[in-house]
Structures are given as C-alpha cells and as structure tokens.
C-alpha positions in Angstrom: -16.3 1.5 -79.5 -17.3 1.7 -75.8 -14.2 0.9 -73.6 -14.5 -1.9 -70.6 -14.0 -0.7 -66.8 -13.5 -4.0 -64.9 -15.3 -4.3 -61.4 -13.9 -6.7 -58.9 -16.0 -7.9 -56.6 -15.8 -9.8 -52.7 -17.4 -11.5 -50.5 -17.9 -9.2 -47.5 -19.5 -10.0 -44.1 -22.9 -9.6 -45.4 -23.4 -9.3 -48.9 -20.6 -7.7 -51.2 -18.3 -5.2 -52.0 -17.0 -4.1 -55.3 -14.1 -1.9 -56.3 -12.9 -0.3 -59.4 -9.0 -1.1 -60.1 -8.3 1.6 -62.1 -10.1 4.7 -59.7 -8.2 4.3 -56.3 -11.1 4.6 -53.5 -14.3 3.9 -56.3 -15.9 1.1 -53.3 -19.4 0.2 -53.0 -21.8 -2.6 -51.5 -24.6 -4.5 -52.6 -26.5 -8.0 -51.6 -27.1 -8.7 -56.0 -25.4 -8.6 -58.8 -27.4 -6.2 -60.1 -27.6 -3.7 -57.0 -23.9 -4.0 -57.1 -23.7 -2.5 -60.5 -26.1 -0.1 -60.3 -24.3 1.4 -57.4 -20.7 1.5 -58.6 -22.2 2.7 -61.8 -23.5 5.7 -58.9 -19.8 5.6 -57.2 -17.8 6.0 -60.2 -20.2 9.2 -61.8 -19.8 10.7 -58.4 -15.9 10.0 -58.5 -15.3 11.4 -61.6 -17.5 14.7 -60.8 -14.9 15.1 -57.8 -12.1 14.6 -60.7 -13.3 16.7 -63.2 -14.4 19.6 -60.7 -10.2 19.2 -59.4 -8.7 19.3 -62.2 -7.7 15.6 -62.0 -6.6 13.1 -64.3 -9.2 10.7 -65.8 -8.3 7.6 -66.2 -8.5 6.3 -70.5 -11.2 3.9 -69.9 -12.9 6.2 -67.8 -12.7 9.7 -70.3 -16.0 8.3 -72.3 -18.9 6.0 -72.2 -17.7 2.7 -70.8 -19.0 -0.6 -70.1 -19.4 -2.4 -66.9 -17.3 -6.0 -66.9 -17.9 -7.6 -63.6 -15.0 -9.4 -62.2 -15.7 -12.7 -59.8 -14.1 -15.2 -59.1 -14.7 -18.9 -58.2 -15.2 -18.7 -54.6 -17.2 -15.5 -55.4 -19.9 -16.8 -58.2 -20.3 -19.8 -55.5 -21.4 -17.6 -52.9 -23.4 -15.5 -55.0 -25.2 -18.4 -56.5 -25.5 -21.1 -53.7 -27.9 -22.7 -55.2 -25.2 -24.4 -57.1 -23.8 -27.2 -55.3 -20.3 -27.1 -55.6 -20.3 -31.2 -55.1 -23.1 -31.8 -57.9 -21.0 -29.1 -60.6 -17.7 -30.5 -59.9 -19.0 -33.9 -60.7 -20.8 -32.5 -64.0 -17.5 -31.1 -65.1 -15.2 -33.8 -64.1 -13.3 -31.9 -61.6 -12.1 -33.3 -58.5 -14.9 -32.6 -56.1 -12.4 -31.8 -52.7 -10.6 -29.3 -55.5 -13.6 -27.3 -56.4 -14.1 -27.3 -52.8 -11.1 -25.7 -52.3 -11.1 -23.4 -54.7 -15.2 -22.3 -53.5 -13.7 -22.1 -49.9 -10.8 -19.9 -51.3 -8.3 -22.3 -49.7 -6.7 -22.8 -53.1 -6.7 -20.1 -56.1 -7.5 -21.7 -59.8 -5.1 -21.7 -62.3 -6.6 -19.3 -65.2 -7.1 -23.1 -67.2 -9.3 -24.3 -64.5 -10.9 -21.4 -64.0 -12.0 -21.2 -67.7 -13.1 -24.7 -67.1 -15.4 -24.0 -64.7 -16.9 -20.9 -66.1 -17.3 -22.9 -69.5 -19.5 -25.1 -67.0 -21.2 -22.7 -65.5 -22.0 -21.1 -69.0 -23.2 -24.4 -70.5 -24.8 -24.8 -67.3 -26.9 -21.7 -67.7 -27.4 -22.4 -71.6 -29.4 -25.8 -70.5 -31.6 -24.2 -67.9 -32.6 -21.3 -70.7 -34.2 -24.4 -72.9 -36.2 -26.1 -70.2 -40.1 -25.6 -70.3 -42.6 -25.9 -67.5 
C-alpha cells in the first residue's frame, strides 16, 4: 500500500507555493493545482537524489512509492477557485455569510467541524455540476 506525503499549500503574491512537511526545504510554485503537483512531485525526486547521494536519512513516507495528498485550506480553495462566491456557498450551506468571509479572508481559522462542513459543500457541490448536461 502506497503511503500519503501531505503537500501544504499558500497563497503567494502571485500564484502559489507548496511545501512538503515532512522534507525541511522541499518548496515549489505554481499558478494550478495541477502545475503545483507536478512540480513538487519534480522537487521532492530531486530532494531525495541529494539525500540518497549524502547518505541522508529518508523520511518513512518518503523510502517508497507515495501518493500526493494536497493540503488547502479554506481561504486557499477560495482563492484557487474564485469562481465560487463565497456569499452564494455560504448561503447554500447555511453558514453565516460574514463567517465564511472571514474564514476566506483568513481573518478567522475554521474549527476542523466547520471546515468538514464546508468541504462536504464543496464536494456535493462539485457532485451536482458532474450531472448537469448541455
């Protein structure tokens, strides 16, 4: 079974970075989801060549094949998708819509309930587009 390296990712000044926890100095940048993970899929082979050619410690969930487990966070999966209105979702999950706004503006920091609650949103969310047909 293929162990999970979580990414975290950030909003930057333009675009975003992403960093891997668990291989101190593993940072890249991208403008997309998907050119962020190509390229600190890039960053951590290169890392761990530099390990392995010093003799250095591998992390565990580093010492095999691995999966990617992108790490965002509220404020994060707003600005990566602004084509969600924060007012219209927080409405369409019954959330306070000055308190999503907070938490998008990363004035305030979701409890892990109310985070679940809004990824559960943006999951069904998602689930309805998939069965619409033009």
């Amino acid at each position: 079974m293929k162990k999970t390296v979580k990414i975290i990712i950030e909003k930057a000044t333009d675009g975003f970075t992403a960093y891997v926890p668990t291989l101190q100095g593993c940072v890249t940048f991208g403008n997309s989801l998907d050119e962020i993970k190509e390229n600190i899929q890039e960053a951590i082979s290169l890392q761990l060549e530099g390990m392995k050619e010093d003799n250095e410690e591998i992390p565990f969930n580093l010492q095999e094949d691995f999966n990617i487990e992108l790490k965002l966070d509220v404020a994060q999966v707003f600005n990566f998708y602004q084509s969600i209105n924060s007012t219209g979702f927080a409405k369409r999950i019954g959330m306070s819509q000055s308190l999503l706004s907070q938490y998008v503006n990363g004035i305030k920091k979701p409890s892990e309930k109310q985070a679940r609650r809004i990824l559960e949103g943006v999951v069904n969310f998602g689930r309805e587009l998939s069965h619409i047909q033009i």
